[in-house]
N, CA, C and O atoms as a CHARMM CRD file, in Angstrom:
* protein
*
  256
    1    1 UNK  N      0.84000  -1.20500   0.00000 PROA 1      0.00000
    2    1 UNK  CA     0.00000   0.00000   0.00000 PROA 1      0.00000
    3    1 UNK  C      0.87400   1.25400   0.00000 PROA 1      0.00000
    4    1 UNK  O      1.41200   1.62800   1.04300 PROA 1      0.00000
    5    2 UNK  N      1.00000   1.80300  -0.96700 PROA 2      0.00000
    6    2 UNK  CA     1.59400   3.29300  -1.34400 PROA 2      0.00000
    7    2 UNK  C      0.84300   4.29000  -0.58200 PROA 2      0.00000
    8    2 UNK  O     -0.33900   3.97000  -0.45700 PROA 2      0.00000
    9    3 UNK  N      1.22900   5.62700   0.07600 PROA 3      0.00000
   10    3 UNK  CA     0.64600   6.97000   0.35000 PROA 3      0.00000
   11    3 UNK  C     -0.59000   7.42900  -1.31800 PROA 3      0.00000
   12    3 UNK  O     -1.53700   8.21300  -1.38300 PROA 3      0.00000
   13    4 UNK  N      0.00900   6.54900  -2.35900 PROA 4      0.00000
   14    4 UNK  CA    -0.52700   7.36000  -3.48600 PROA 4      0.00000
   15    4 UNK  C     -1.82000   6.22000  -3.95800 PROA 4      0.00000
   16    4 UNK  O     -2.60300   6.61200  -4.82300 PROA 4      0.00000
   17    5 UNK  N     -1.99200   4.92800  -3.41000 PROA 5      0.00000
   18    5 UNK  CA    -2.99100   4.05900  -3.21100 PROA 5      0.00000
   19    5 UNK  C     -3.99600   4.70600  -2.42200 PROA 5      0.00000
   20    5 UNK  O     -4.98300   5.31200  -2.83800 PROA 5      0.00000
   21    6 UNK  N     -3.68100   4.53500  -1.37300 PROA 6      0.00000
   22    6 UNK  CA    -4.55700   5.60800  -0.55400 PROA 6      0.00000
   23    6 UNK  C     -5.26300   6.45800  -1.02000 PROA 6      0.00000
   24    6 UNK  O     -6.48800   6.50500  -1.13200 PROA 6      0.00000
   25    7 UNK  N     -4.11700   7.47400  -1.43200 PROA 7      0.00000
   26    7 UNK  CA    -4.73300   9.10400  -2.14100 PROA 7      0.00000
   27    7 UNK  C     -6.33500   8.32000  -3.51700 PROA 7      0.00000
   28    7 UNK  O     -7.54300   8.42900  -3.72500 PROA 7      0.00000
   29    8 UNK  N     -5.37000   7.75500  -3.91600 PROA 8      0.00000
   30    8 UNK  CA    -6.88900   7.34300  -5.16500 PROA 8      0.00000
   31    8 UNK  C     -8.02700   6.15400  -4.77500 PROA 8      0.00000
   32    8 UNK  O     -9.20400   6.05000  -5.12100 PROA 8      0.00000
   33    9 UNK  N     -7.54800   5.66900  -4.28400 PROA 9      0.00000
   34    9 UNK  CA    -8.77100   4.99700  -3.11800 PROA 9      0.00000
   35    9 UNK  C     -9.52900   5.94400  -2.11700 PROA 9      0.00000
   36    9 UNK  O    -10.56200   5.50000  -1.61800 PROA 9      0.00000
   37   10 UNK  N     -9.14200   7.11700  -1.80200 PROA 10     0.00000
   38   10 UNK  CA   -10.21300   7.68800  -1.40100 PROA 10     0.00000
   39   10 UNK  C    -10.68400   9.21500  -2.24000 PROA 10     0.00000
   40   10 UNK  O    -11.18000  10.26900  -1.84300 PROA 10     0.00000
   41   11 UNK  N    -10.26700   8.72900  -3.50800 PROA 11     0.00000
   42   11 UNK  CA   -10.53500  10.12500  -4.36500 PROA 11     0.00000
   43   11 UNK  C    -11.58200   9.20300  -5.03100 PROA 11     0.00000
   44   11 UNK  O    -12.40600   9.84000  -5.68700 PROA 11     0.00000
   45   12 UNK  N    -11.72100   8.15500  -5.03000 PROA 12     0.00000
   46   12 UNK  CA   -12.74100   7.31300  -5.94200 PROA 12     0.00000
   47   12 UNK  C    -13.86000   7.03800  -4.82800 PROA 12     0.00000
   48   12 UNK  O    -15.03500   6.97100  -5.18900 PROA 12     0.00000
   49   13 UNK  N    -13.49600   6.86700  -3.40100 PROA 13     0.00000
   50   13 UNK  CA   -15.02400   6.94500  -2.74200 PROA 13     0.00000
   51   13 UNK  C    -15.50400   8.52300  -2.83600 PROA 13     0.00000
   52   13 UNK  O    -16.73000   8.60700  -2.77400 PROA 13     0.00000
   53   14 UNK  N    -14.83300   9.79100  -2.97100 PROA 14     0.00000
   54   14 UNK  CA   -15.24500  10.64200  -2.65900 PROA 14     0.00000
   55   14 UNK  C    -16.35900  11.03600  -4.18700 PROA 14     0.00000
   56   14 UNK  O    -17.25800  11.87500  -4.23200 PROA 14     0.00000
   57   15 UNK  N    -15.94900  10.21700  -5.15600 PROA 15     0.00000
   58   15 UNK  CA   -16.60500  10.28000  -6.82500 PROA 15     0.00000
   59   15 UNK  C    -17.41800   9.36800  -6.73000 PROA 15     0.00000
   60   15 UNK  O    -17.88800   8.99400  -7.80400 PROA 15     0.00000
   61   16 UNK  N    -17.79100   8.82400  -5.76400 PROA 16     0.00000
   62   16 UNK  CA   -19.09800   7.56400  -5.89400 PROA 16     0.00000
   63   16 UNK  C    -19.94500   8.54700  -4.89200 PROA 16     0.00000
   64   16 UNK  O    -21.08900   8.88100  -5.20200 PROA 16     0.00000
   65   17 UNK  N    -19.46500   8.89900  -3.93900 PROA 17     0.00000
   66   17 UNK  CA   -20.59100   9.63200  -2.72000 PROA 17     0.00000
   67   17 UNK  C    -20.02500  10.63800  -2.41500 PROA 17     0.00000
   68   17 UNK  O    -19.23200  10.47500  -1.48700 PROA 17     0.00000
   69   18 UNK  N    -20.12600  12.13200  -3.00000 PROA 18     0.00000
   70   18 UNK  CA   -20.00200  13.35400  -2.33800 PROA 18     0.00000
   71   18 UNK  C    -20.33900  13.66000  -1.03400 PROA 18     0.00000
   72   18 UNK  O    -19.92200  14.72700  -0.58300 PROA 18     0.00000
   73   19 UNK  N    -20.90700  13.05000  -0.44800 PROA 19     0.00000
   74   19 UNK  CA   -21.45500  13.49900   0.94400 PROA 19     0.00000
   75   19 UNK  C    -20.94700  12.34300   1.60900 PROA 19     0.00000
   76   19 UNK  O    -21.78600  11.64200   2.17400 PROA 19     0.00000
   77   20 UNK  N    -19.58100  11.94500   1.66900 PROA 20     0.00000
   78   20 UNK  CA   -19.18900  10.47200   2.46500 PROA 20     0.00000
   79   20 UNK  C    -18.44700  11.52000   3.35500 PROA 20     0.00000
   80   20 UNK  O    -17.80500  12.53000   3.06900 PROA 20     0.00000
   81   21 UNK  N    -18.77300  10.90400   4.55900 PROA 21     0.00000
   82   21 UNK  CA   -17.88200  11.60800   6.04200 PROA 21     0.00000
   83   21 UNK  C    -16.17300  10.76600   5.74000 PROA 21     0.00000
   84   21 UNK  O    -15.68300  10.05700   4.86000 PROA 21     0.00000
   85   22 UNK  N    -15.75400  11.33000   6.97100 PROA 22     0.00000
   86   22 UNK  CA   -14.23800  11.05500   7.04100 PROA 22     0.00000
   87   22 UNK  C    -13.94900  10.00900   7.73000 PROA 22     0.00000
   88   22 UNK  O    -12.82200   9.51400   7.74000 PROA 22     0.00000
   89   23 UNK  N    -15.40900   9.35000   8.68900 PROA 23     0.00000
   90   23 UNK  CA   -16.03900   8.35900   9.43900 PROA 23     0.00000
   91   23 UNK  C    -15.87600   6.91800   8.45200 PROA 23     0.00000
   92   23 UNK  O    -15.23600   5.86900   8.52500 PROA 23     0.00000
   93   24 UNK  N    -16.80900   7.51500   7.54500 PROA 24     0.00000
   94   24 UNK  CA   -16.87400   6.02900   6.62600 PROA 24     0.00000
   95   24 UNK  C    -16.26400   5.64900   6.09100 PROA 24     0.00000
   96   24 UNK  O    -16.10300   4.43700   5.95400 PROA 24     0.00000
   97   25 UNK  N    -15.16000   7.21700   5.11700 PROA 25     0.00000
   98   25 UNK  CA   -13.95600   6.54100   4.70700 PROA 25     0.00000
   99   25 UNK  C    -12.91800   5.36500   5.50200 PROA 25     0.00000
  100   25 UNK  O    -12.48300   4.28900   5.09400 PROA 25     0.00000
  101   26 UNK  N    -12.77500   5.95300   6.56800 PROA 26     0.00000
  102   26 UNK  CA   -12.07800   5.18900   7.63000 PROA 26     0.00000
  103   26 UNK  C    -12.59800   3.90000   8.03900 PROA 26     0.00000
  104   26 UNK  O    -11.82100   3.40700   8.85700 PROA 26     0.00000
  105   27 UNK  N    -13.61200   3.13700   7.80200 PROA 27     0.00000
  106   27 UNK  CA   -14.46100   2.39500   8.37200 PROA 27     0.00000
  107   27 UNK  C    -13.87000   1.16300   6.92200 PROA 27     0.00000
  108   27 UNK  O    -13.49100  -0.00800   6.92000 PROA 27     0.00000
  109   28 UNK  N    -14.06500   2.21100   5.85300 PROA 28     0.00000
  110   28 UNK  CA   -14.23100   1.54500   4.34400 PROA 28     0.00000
  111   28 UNK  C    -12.73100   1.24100   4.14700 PROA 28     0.00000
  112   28 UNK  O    -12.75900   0.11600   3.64800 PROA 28     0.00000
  113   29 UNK  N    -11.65800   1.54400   4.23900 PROA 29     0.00000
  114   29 UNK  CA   -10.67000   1.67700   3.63400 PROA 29     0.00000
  115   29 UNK  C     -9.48400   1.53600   4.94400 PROA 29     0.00000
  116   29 UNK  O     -8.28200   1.79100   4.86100 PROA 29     0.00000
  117   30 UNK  N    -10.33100   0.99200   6.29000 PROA 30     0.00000
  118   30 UNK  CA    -9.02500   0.79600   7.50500 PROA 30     0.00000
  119   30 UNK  C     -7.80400   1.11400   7.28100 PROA 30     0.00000
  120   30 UNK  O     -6.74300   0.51200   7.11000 PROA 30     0.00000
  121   31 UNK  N     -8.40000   2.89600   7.33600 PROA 31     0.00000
  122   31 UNK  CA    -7.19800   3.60300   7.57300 PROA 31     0.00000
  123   31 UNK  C     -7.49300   4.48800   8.95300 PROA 31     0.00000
  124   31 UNK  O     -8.64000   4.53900   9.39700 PROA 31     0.00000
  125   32 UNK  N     -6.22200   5.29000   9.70500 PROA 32     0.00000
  126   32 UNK  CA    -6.18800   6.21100  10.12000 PROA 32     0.00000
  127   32 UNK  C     -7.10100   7.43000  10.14200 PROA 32     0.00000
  128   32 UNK  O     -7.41400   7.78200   9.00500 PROA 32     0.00000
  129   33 UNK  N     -7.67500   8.25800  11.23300 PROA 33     0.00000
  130   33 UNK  CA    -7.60800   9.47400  10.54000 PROA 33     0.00000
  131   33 UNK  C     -7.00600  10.61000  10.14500 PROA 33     0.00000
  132   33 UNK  O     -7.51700  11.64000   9.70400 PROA 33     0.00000
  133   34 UNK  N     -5.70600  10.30000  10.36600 PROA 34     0.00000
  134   34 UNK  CA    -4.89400  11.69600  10.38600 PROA 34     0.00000
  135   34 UNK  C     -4.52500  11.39000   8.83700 PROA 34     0.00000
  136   34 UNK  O     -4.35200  12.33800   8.07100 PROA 34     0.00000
  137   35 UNK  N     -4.41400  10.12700   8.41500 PROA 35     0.00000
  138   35 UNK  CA    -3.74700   9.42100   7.40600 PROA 35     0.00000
  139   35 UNK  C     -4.69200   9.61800   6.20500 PROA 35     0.00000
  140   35 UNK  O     -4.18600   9.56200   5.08500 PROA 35     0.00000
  141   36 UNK  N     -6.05600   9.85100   6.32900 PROA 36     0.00000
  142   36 UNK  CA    -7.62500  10.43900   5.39800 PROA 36     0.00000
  143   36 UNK  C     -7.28500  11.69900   5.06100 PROA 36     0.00000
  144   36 UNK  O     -7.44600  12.33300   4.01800 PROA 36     0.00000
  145   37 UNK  N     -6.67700  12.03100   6.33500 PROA 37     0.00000
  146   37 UNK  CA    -6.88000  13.85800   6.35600 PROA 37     0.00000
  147   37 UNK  C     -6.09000  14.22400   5.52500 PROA 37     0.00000
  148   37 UNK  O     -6.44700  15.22100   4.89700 PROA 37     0.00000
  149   38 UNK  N     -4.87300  13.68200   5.19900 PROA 38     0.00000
  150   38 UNK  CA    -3.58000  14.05500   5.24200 PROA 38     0.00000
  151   38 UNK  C     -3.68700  13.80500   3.22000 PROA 38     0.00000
  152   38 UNK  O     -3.24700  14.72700   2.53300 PROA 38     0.00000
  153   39 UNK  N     -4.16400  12.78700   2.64700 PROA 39     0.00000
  154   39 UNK  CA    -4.50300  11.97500   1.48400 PROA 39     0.00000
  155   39 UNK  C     -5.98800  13.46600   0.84700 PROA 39     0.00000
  156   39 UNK  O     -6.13600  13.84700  -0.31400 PROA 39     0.00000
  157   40 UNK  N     -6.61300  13.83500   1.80300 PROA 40     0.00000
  158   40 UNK  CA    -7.54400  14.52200   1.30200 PROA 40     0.00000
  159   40 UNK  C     -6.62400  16.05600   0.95400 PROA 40     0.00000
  160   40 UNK  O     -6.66100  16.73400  -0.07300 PROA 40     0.00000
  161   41 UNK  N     -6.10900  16.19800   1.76800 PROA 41     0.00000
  162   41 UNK  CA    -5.14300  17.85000   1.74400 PROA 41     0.00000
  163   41 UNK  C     -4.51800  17.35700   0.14100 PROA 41     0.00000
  164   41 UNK  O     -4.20200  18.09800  -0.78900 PROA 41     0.00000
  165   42 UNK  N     -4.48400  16.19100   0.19100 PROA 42     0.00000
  166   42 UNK  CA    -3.33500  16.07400  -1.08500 PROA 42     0.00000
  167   42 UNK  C     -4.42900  16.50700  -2.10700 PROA 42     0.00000
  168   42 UNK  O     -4.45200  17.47700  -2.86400 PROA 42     0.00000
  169   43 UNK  N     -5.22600  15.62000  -1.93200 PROA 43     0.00000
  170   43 UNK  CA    -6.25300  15.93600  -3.36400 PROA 43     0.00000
  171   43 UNK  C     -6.55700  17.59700  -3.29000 PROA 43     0.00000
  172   43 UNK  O     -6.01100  18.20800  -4.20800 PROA 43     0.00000
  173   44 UNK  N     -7.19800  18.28100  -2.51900 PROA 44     0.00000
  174   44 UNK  CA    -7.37300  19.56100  -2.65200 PROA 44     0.00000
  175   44 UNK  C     -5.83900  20.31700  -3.04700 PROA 44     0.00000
  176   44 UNK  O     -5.96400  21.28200  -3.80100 PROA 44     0.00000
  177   45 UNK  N     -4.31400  19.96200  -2.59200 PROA 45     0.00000
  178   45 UNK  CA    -3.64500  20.65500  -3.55100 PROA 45     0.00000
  179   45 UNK  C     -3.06700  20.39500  -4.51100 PROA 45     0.00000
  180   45 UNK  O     -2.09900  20.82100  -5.14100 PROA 45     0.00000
  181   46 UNK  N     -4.05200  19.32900  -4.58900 PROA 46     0.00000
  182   46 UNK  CA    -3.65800  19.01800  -6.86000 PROA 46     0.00000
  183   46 UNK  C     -4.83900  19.66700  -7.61000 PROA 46     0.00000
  184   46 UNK  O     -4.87900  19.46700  -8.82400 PROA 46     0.00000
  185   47 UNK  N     -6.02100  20.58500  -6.92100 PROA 47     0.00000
  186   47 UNK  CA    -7.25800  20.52000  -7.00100 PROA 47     0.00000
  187   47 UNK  C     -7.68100  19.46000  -7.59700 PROA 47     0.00000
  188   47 UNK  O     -7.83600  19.42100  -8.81800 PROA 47     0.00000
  189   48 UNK  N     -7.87700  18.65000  -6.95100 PROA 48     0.00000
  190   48 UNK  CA    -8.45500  17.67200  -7.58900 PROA 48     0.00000
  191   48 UNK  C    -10.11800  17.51500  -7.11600 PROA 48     0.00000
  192   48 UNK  O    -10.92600  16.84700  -7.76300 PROA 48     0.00000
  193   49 UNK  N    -10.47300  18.31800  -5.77500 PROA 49     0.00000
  194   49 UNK  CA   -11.35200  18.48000  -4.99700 PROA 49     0.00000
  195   49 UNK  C    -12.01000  19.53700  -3.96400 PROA 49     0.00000
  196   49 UNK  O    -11.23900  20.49600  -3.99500 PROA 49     0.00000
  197   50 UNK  N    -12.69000  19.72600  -3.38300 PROA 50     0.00000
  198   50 UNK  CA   -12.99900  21.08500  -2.98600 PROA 50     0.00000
  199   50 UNK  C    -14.08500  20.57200  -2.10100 PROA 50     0.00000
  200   50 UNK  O    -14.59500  19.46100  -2.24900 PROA 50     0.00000
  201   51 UNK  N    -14.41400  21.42100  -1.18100 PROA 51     0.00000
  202   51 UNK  CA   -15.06400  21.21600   0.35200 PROA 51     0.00000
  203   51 UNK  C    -16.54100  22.48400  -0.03000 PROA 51     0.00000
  204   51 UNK  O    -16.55500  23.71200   0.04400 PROA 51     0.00000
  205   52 UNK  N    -17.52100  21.58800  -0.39500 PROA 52     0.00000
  206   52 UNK  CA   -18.39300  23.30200  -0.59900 PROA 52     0.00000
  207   52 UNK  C    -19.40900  22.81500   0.83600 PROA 52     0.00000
  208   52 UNK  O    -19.88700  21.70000   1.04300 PROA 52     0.00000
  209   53 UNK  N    -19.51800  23.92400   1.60100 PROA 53     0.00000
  210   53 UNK  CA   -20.06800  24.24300   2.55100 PROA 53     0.00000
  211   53 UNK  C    -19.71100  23.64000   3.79500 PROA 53     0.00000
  212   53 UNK  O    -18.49400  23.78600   3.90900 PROA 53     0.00000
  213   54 UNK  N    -20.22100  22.97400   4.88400 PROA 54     0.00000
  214   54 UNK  CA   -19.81500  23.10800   6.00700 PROA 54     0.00000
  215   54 UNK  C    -19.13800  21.50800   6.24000 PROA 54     0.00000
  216   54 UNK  O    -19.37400  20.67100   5.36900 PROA 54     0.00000
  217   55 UNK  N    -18.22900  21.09100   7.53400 PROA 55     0.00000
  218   55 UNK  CA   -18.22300  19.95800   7.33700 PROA 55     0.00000
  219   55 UNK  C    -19.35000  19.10400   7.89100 PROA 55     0.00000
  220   55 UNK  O    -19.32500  17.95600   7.44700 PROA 55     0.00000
  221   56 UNK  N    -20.06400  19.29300   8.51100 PROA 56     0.00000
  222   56 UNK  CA   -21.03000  18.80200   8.92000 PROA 56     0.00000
  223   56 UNK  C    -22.22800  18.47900   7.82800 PROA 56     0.00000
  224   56 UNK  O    -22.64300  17.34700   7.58000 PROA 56     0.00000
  225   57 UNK  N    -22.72000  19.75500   7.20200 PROA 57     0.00000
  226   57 UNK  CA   -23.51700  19.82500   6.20200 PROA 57     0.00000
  227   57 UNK  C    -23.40500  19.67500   4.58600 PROA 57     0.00000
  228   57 UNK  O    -24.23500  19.36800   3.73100 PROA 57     0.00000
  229   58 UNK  N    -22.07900  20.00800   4.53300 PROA 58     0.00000
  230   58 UNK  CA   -21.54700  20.08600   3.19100 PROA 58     0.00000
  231   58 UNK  C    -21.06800  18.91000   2.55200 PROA 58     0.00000
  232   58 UNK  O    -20.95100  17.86600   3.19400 PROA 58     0.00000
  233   59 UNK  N    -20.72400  18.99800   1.11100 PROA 59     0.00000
  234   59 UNK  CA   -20.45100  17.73200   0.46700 PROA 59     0.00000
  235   59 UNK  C    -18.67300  18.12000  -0.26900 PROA 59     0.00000
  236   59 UNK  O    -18.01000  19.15700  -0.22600 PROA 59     0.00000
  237   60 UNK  N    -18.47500  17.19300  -0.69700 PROA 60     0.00000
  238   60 UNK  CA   -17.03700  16.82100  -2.02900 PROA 60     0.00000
  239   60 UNK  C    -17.65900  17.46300  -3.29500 PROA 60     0.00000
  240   60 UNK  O    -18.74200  17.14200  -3.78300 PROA 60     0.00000
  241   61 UNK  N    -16.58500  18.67900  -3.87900 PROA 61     0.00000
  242   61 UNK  CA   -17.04700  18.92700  -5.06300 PROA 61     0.00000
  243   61 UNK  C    -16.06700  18.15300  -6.01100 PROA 61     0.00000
  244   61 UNK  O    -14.93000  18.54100  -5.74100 PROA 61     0.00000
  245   62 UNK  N    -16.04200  17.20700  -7.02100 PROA 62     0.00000
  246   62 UNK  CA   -14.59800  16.66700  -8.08000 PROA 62     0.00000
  247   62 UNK  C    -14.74500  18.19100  -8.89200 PROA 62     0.00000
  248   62 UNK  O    -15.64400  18.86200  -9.40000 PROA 62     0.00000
  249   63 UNK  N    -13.58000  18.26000  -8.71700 PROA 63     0.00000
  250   63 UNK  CA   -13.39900  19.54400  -9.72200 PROA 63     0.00000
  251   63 UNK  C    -12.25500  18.76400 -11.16600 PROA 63     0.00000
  252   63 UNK  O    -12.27700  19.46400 -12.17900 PROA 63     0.00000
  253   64 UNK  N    -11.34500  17.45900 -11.27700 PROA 64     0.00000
  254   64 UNK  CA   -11.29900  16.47900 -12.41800 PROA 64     0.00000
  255   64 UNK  C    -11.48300  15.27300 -12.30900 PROA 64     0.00000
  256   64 UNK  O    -11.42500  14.54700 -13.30100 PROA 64     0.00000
């Protein structure tokens, strides 16, 4: 398992369910959470993704 497995294993749950918490990823993919967090920062600075509205309320935008 690569850092960059990760990164696209959870760029592909975030393209099946925009509204997936950081909960389920973790549940789905027995990982960490610092290790989600850390894989998601990546995608937002490749934009690959974007946070529209709250975390509670808000969803995953794919921006490619």
């Amino acid at each position: 398992d690569t850092v960059n497995d990760t990164v696209k294993l959870i760029y592909k749950l975030l393209v099946e369910n925009k509204n997936i918490t950081i909960k389920e990823i973790m549940s789905k993919i027995k990982k960490s959470r610092p290790t989600i967090t850390r894989a998601i920062s990546t995608l937002k600075d490749q934009n690959k993704i974007k946070r529209v509205g709250s975390d509670k309320t808000g969803y995953w935008e794919i921006i490619e």
